[in-house]
C-alpha atoms as a printed R data frame, in Angstrom:
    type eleno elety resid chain resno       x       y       z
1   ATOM     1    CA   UNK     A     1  23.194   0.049 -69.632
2   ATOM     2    CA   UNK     A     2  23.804  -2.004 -72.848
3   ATOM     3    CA   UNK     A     3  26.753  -3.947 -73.807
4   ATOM     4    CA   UNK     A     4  27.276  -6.269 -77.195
5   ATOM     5    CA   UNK     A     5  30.091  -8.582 -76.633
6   ATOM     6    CA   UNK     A     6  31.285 -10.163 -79.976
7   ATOM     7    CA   UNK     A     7  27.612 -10.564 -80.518
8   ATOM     8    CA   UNK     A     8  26.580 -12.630 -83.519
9   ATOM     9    CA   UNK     A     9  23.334 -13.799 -84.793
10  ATOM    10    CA   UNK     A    10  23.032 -16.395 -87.531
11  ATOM    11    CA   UNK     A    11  19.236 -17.547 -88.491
12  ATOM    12    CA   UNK     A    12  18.321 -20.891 -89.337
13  ATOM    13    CA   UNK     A    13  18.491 -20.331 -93.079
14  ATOM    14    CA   UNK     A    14  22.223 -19.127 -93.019
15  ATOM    15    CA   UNK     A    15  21.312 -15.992 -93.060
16  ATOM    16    CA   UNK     A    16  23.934 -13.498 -90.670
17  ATOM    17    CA   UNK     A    17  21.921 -11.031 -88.871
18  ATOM    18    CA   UNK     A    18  24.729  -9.498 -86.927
19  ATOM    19    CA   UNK     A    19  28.851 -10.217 -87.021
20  ATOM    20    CA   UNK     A    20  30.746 -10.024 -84.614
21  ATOM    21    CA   UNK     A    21  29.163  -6.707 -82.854
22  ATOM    22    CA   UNK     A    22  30.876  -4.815 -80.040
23  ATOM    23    CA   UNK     A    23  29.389  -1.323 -78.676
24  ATOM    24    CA   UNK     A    24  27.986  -0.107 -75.225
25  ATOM    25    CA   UNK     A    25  25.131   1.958 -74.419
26  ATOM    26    CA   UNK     A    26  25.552   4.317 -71.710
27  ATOM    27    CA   UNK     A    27  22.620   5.094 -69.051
28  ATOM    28    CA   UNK     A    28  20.207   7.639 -70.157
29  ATOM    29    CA   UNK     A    29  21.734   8.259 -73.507
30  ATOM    30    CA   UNK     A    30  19.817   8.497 -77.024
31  ATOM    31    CA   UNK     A    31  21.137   6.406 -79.647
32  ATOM    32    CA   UNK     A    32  19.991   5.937 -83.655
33  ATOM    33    CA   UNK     A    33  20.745   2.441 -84.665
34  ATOM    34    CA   UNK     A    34  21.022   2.765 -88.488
35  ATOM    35    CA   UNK     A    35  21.421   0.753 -91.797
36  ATOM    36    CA   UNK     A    36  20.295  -0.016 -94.877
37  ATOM    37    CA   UNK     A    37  17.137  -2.571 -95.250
38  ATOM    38    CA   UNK     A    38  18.576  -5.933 -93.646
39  ATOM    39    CA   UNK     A    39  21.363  -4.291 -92.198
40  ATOM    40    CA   UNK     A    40  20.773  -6.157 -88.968
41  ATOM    41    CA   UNK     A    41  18.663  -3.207 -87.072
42  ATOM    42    CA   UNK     A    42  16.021  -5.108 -85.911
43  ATOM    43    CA   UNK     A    43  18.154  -8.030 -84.872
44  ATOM    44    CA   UNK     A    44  19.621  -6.061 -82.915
45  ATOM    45    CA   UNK     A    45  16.741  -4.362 -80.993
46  ATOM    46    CA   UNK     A    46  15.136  -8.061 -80.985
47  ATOM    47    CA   UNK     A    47  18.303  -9.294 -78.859
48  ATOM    48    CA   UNK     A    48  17.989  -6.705 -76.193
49  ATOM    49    CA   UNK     A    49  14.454  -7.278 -76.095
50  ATOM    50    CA   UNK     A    50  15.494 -11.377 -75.600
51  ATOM    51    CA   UNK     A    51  13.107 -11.778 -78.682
52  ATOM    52    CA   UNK     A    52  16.456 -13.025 -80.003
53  ATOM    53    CA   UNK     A    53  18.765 -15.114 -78.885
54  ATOM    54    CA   UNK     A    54  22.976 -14.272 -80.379
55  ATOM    55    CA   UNK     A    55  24.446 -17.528 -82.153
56  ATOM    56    CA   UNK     A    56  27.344 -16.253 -79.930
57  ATOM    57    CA   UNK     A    57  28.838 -13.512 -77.722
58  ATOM    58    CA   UNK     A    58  27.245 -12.057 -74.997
59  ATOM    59    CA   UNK     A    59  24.423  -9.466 -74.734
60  ATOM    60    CA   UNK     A    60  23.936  -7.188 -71.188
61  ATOM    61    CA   UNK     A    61  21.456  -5.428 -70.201
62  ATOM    62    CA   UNK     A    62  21.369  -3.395 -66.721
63  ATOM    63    CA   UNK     A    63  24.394  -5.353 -66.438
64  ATOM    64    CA   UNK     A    64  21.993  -8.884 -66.321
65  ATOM    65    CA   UNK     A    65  23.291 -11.002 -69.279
66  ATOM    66    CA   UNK     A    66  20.279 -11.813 -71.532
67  ATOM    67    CA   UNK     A    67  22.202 -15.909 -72.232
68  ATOM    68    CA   UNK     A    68  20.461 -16.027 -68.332
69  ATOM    69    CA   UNK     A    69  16.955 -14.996 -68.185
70  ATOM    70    CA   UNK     A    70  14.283 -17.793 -68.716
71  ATOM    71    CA   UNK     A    71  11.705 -15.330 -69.534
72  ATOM    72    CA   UNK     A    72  10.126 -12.241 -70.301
73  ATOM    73    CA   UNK     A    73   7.883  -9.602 -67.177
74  ATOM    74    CA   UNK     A    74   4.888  -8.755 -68.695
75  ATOM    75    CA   UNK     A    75   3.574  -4.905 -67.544
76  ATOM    76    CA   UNK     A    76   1.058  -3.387 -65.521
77  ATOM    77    CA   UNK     A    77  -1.511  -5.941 -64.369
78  ATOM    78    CA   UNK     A    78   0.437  -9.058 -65.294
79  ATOM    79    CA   UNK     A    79   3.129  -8.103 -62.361
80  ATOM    80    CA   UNK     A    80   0.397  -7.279 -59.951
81  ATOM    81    CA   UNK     A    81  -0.267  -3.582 -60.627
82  ATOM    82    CA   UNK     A    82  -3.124  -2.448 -58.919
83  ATOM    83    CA   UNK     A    83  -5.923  -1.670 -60.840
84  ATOM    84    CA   UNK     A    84  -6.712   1.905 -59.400
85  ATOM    85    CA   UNK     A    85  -2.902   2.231 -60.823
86  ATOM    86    CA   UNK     A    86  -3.311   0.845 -63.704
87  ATOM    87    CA   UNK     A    87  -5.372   3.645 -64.709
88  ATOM    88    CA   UNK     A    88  -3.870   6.317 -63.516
89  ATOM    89    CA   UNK     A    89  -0.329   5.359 -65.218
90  ATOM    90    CA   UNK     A    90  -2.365   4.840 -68.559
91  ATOM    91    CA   UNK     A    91  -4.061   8.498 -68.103
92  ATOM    92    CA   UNK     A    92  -0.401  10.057 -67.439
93  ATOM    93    CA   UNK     A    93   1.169   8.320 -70.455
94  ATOM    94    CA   UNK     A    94  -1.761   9.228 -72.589
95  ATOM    95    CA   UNK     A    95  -1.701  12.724 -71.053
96  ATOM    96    CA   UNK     A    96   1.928  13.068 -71.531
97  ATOM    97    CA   UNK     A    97   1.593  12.373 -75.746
98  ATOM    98    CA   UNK     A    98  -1.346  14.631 -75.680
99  ATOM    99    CA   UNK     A    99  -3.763  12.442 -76.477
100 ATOM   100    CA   UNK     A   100  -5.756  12.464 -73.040
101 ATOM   101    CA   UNK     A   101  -8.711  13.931 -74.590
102 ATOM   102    CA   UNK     A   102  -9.020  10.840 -76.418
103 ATOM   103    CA   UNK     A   103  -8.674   8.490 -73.769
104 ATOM   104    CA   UNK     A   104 -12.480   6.739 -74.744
105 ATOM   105    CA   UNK     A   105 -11.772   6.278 -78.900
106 ATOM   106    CA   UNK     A   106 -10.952   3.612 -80.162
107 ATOM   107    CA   UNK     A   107  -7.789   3.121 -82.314
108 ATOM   108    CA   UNK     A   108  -9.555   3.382 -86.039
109 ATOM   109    CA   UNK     A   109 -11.001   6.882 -85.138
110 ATOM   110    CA   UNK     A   110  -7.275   7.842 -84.770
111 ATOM   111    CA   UNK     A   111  -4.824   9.497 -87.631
112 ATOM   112    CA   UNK     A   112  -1.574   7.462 -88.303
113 ATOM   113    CA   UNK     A   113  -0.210  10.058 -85.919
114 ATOM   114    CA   UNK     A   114  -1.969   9.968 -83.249
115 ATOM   115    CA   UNK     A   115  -1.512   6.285 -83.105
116 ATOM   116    CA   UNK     A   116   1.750   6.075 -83.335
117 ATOM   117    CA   UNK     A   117   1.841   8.499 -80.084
118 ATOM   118    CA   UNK     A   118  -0.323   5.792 -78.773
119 ATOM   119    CA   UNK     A   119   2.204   2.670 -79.344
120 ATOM   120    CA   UNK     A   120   5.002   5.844 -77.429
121 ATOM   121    CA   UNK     A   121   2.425   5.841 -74.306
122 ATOM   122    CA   UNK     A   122   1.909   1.929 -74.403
123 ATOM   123    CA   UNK     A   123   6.146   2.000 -74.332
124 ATOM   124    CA   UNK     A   124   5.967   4.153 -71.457
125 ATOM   125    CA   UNK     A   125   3.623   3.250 -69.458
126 ATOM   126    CA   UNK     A   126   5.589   1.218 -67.078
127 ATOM   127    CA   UNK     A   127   7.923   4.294 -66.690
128 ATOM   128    CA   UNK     A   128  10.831   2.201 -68.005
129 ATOM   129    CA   UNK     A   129  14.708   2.761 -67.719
130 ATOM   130    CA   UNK     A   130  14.942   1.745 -71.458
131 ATOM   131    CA   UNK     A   131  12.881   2.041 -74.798
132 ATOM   132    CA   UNK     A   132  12.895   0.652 -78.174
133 ATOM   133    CA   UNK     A   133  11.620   1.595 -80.869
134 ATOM   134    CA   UNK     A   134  11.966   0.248 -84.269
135 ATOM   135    CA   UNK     A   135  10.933   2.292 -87.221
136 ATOM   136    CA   UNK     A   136   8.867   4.534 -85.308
137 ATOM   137    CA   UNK     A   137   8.167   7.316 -88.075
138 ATOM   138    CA   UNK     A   138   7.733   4.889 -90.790
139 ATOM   139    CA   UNK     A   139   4.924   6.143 -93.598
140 ATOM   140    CA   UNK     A   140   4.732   9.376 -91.105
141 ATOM   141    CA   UNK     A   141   4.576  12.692 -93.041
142 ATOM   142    CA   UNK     A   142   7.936  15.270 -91.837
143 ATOM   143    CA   UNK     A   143   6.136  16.547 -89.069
144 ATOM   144    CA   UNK     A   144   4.528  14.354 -87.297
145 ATOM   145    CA   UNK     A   145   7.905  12.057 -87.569
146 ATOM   146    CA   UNK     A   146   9.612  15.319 -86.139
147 ATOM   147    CA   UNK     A   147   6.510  15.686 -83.396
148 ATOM   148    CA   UNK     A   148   7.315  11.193 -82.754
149 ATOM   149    CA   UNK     A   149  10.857  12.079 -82.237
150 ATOM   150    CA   UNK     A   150  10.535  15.230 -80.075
151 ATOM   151    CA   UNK     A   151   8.503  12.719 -77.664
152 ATOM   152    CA   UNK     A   152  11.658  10.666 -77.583
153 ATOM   153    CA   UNK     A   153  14.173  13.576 -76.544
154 ATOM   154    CA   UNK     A   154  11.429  14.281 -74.117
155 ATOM   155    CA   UNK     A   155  11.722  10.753 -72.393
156 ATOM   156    CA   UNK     A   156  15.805  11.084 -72.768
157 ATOM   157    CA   UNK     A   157  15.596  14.071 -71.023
158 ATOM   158    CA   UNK     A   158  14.114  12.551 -67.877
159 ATOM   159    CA   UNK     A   159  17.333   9.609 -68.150
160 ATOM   160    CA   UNK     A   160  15.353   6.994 -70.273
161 ATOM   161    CA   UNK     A   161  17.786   5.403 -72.136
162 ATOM   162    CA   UNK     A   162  16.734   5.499 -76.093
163 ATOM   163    CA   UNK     A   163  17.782   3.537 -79.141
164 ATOM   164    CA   UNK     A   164  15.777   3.942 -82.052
165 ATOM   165    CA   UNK     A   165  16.322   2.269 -85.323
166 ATOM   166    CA   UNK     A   166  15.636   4.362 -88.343
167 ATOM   167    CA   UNK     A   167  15.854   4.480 -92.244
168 ATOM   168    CA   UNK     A   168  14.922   8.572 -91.711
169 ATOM   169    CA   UNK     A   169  18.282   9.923 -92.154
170 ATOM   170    CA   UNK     A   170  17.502  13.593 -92.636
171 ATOM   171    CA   UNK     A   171  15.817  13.512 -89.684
172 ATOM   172    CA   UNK     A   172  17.866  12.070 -87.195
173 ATOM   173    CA   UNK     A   173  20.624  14.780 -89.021
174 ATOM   174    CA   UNK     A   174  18.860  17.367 -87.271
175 ATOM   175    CA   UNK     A   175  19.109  15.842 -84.050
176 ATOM   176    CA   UNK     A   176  22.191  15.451 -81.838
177 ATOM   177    CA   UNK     A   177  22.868  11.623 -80.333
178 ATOM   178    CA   UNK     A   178  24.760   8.988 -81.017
179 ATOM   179    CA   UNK     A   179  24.541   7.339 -84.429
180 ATOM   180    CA   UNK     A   180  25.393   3.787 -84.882
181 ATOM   181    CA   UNK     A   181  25.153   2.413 -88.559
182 ATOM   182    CA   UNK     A   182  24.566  -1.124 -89.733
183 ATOM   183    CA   UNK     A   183  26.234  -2.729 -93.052
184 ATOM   184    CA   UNK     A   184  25.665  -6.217 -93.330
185 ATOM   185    CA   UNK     A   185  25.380  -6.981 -89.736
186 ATOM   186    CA   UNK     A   186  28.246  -5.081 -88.735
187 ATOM   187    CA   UNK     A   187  29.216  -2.232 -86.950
188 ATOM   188    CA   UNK     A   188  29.798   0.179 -90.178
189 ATOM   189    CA   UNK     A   189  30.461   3.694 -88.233
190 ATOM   190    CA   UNK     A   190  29.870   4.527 -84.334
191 ATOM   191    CA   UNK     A   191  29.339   8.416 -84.241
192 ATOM   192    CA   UNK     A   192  30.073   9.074 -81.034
């Protein structure tokens, strides 16, 4: 599914984001991408979401390298969905985070919970063979980061392919997939 090649990323300032990365991401498999603060976590996500271009080596996706796309699909109604669909896919992602009941409110008269469930059914919306997800429990008490993360293994389950990129080490410890750690834009340890 995802395949660094020598991958490095150097920003404008000097600054390496990532050195020299090699791993691959199999289909439908959950993986942690972690790392101290400017480890190179989110450069990494950023790449495979072409947010990012590498300084060199090659990035895959779906077995498309990212050096050839021009640009970016934009979901649902951007790509033509029709709008009787359109509804009906936001209704089952909303129903599948449980916040159905809720369709109507508006995103202030939500907790920090419920929307951060909101930005999982946004993410899945467009029943995708891949997710992101950078720092998705961040300032999220134990339980609802546990309740966040159970949604993930719940979407892994059906063969999305996850890769999450986390400071919440204790957490992912209780859970059992694939651990890549970050140090200084390289690959540190892959626990696989």
């Amino acid at each position: 599914m995802i395949r660094f090649e020598q991958v490095s990323k150097r920003y404008p300032n000097g600054h390496m984001g990532l050195d020299n990365l090699s791993f691959h991401i199999k289909v439908g498999e959950m993986v942690f991408i972690t790392g101290h603060s400017g480890a190179g976590k989110s450069t990494l996500l950023k790449l495979i979401m072409c947010m990012e271009r590498p300084s060199s080596g090659q990035v895959h996706v779906g077995g498309q390298n990212l050096r050839e796309l021009s640009g970016v699909a934009l979901p649902l109604i951007i790509n033509g969905t029709p709008p009787g669909e359109v509804g009906r896919r936001v209704r089952a992602a909303l129903d599948k985070v449980g916040l159905l009941s809720k369709e109507s409110l508006y995103p202030i008269a939500l907790s920090g919970g419920e929307q951060q469930r909101v930005g999982v059914a946004r993410a899945v919306v467009h029943k995708p063979a891949l997710l992101l997800a950078d720092e998705p429990t961040g300032n999220l008490d134990p339980s609802l980061s546990a309740e966040i993360m159970s949604l993930f293994e719940d979407f892994n389950r059906v063969g999305v392919t996850v890769i999450i990129a986390s400071h919440d080490l204790p957490l992912i410890a209780t859970l059992d997939h694939r651990m890549l750690t970050l140090d200084q834009g390289r690959l540190l340890r892959d626990g696989e």
